[in-house]
C-alpha positions as CSV (number, residue, x, y, z in Angstrom):
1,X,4.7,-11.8,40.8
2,X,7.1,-10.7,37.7
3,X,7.7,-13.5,35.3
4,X,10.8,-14.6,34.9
5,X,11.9,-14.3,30.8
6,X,14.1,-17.8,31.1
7,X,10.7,-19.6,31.9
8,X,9.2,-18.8,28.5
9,X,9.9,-21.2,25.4
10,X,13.4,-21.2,23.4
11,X,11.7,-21.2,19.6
12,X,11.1,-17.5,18.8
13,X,7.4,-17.3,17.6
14,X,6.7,-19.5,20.6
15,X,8.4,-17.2,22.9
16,X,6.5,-14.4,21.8
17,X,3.4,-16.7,21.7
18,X,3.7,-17.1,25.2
19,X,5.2,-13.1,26.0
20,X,1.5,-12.1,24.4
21,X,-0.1,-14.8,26.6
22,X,1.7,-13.6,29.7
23,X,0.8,-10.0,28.4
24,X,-3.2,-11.0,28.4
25,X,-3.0,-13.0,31.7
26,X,-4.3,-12.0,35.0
27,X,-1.1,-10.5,36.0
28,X,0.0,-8.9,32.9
29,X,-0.9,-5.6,31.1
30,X,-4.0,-3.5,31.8
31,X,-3.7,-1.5,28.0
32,X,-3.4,-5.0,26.3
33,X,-5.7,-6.5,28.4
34,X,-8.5,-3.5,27.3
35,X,-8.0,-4.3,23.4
36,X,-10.1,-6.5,21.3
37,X,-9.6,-7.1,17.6
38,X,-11.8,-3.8,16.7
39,X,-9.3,-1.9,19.2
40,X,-6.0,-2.8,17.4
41,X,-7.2,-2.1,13.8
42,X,-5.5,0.8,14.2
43,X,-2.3,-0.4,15.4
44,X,-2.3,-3.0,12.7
45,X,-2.5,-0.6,9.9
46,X,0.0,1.7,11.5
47,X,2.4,-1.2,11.7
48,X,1.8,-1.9,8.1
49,X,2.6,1.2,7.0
50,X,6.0,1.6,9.0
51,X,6.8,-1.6,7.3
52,X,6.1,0.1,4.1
53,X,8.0,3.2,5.1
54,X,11.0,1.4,5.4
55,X,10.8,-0.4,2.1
56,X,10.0,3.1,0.5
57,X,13.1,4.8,1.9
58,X,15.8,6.0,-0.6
59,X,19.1,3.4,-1.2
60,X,19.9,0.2,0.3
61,X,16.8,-1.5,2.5
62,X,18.1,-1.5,6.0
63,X,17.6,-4.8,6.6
64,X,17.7,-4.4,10.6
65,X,15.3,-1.6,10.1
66,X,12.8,-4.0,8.0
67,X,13.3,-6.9,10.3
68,X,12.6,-4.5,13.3
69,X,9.3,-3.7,11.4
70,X,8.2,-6.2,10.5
71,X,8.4,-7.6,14.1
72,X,6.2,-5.2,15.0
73,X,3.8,-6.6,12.2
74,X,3.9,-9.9,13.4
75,X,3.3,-8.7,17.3
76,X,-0.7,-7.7,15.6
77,X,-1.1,-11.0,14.2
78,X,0.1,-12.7,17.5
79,X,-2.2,-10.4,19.7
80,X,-5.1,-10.7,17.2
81,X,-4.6,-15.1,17.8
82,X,-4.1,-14.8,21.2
83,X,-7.3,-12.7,21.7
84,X,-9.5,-15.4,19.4
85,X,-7.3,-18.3,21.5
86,X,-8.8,-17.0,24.8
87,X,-12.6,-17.3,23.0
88,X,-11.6,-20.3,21.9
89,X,-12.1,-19.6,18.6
90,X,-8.8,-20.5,16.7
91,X,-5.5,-19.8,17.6
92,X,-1.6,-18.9,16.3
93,X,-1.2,-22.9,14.4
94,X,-4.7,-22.3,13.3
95,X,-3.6,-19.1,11.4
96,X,-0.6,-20.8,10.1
97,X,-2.2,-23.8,9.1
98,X,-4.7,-21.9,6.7
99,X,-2.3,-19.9,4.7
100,X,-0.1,-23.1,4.5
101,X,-3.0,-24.9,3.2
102,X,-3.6,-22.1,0.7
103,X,-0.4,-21.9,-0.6
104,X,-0.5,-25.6,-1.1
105,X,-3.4,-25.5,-2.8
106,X,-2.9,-22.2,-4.9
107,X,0.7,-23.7,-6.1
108,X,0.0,-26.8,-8.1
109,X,2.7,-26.1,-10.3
110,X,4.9,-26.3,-7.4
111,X,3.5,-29.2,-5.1
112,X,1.5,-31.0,-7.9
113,X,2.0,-31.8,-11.3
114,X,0.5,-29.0,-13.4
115,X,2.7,-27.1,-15.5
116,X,3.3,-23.4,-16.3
117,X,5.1,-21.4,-18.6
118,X,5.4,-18.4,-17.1
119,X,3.8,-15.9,-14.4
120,X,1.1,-14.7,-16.8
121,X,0.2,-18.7,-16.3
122,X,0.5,-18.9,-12.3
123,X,-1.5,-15.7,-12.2
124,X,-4.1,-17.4,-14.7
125,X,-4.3,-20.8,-12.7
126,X,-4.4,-18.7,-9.3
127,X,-7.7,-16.9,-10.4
128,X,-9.3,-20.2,-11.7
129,X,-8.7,-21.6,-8.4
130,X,-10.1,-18.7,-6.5
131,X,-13.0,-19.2,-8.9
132,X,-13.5,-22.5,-7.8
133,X,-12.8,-22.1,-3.8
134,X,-16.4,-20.5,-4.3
135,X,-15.8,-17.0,-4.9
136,X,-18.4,-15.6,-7.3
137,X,-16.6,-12.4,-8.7
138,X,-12.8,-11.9,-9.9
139,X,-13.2,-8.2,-7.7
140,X,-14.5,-10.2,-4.7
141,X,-11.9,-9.9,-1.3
142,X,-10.5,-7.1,-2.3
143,X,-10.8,-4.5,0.8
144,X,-12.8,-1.5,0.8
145,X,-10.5,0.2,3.4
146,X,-7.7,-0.2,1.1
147,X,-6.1,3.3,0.3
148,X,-8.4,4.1,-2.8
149,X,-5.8,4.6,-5.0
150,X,-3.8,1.3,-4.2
151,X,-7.9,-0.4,-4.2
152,X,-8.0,1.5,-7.5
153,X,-4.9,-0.1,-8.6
154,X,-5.6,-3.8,-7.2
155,X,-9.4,-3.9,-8.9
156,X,-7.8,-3.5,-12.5
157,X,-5.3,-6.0,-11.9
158,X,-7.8,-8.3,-10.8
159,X,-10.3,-7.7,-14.1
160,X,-7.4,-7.4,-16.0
161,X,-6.3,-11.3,-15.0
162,X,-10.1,-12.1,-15.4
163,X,-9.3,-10.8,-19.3
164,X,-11.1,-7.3,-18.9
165,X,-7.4,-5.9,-20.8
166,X,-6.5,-3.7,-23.9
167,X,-4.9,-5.6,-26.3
168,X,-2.5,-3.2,-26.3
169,X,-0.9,0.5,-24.7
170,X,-2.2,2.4,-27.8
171,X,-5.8,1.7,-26.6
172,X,-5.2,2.5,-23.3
173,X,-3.5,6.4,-24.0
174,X,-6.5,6.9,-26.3
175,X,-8.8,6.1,-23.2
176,X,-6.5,8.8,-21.3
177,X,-6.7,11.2,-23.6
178,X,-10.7,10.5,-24.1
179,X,-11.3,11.1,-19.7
180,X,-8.7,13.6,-19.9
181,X,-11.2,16.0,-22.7
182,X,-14.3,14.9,-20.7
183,X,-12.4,16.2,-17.4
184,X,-12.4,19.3,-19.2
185,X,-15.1,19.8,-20.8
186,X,-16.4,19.3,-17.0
187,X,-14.1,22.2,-15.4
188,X,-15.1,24.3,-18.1
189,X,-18.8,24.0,-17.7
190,X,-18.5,24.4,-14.3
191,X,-20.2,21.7,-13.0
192,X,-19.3,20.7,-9.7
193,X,-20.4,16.5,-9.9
194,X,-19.2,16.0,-13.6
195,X,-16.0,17.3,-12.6
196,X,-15.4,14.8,-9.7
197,X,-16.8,11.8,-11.9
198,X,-14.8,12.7,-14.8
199,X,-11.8,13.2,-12.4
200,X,-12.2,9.5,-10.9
201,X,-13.0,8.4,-14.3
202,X,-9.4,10.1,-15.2
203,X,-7.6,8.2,-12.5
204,X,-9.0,5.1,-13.5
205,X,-7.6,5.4,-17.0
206,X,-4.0,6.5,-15.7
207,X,-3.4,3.4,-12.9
208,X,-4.7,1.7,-16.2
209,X,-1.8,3.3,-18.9
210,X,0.7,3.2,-15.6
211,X,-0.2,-0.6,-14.9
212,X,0.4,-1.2,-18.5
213,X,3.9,-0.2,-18.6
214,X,5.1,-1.8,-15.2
215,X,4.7,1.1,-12.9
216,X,3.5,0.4,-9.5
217,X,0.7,3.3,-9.0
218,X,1.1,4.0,-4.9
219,X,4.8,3.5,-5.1
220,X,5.3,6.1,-7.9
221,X,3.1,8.3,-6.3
222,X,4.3,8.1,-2.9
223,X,7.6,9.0,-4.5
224,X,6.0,11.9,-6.4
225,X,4.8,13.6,-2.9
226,X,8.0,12.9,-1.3
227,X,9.9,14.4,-4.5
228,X,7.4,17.1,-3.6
229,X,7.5,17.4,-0.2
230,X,11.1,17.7,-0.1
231,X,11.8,20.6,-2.5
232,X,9.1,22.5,-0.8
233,X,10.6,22.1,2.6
234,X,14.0,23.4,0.8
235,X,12.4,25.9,-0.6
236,X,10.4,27.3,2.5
237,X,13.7,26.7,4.2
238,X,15.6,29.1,1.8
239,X,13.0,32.0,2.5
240,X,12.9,31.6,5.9
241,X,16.5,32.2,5.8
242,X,16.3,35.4,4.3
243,X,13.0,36.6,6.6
244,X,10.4,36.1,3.5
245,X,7.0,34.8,3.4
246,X,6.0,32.4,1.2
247,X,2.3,33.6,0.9
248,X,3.8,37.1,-0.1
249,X,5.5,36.2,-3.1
250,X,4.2,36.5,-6.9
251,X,3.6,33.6,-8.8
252,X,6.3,34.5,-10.7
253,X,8.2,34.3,-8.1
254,X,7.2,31.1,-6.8
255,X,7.5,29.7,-10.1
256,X,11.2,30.6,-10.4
257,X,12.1,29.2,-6.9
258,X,10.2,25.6,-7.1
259,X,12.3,25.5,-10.5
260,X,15.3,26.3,-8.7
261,X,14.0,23.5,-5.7
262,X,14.2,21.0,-9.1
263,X,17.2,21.6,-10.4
264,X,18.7,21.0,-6.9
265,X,17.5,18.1,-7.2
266,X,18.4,17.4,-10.6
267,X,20.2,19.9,-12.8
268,X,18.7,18.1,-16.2
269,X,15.0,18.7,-14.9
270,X,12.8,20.4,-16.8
271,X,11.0,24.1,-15.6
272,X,7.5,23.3,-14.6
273,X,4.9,24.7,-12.1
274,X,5.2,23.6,-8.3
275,X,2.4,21.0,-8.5
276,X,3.3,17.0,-6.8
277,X,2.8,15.2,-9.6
278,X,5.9,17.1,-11.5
């Protein structure tokens, strides 16, 4: 028997509370009905990253958009809740009751009486009180499914608020330039592991120098491969219009028409081989 929507409660989250209850009762969805927490991993980080697409998108945020999204977000932590409800394991005020507690107790500065000067000093007091909730590492929690280059970027941040930092940027270029001559020395000698250690090693060193000067290391590359991604759709577009094959053409060639794809984009760029990163 259909369930008639003006039965469910007026408050929104409760209203899709209930929708994912309906959803997971006897009467309600076979697919949804199949999942368990393991099954929707997938569909949580897929929702993530459609949240992230719209925040990544060129201009103004559409708000709609975001708010769409990140309804779509919220649906995973619902299902996830309602799945550990039916268990009897902990439920949607259980979830919201933990975070609320830790962002009462990580805030002191805000619902206590201790004092800060700036976020250099949240960020401090935040660590210590990690420390002392019982975790035994600064890196501890961080995910290993994280993309590895966001991971990457999150690990230094975290020794870098434990006080693993250079003083200052000079230290840091020097370390670039240092894994960029081992690198190298690797390619030249041809060997095969050294050249992916020094590589990592290489990365490491740039989220380090971008970190340093405010540059968010996923977001700027994520821009860099769409930067990329367009011109060479704009290019291949361009040959196909004239009957040409890319994989026929000199480098010469190439070179001339991803420089070309550039200054579409911006008649002040520079000339430079078709590689992401330029």
């Amino acid at each position: 028997m259909p369930v008639d929507p003006e039965t469910l409660p007026a408050d929104p989250l409760r209203r899709l509370e209930a929708i994912m209850a309906v959803l997971l009762g006897p009467d309600g969805c076979p697919w949804d009905k199949e999942q368990d927490h393991r099954t929707l991993r997938t569909n949580l980080l897929e929702e993530a990253y459609e949240v992230l697409q719209v925040l990544d998108a060129p201009g103004r945020i559409q708000d709609r958009k975001l708010a769409e999204e990140l309804g779509d977000l919220l649906l995973q932590i619902v299902f996830h809740a309602a799945l550990a409800h039916r268990r009897d394991s902990f439920s949607l005020d259980d979830v919201a009751s933990l975070i609320t507690e830790k962002l009462i107790r990580r805030h002191p500065h805000v619902f206590s009486d201790v004092e800060v000067r700036d976020a250099d000093d949240v960020r401090a007091n935040w660590e210590q009180i990690k420390q002392e909730e019982g975790r035994t590492s600064s890196l501890e929690g961080v995910p290993p499914a994280l993309p590895a280059l966001l991971r990457a970027a999150t690990v230094l941040s975290r020794a870098e608020q434990a006080g693993f930092r250079w003083p200052d940027i000079t230290g840091a270029r020097a370390k670039v330039d240092e894994e960029m001559a081992e690198f190298t020395h690797a390619l030249e000698a041809g060997e095969r592991e050294a050249v992916d250690h020094e590589f990592g090693d290489l990365l490491l060193s740039l989220i380090t120098l971008a970190r340093m000067h405010g540059t968010e290391p996923e977001s700027a590359l994520r821009e860099a491969v769409a930067r990329f991604e367009n011109r060479f759709r704009r290019m291949e577009a361009g040959l196909a219009r004239r009957g040409i094959d890319l994989s026929s053409l000199a480098e010469a060639e190439l070179l001339q028409l991803w420089d070309q794809s550039r200054r579409d984009d911006d008649p002040q760029s520079p000339s430079g081989s078709p590689a992401p990163a330029s």
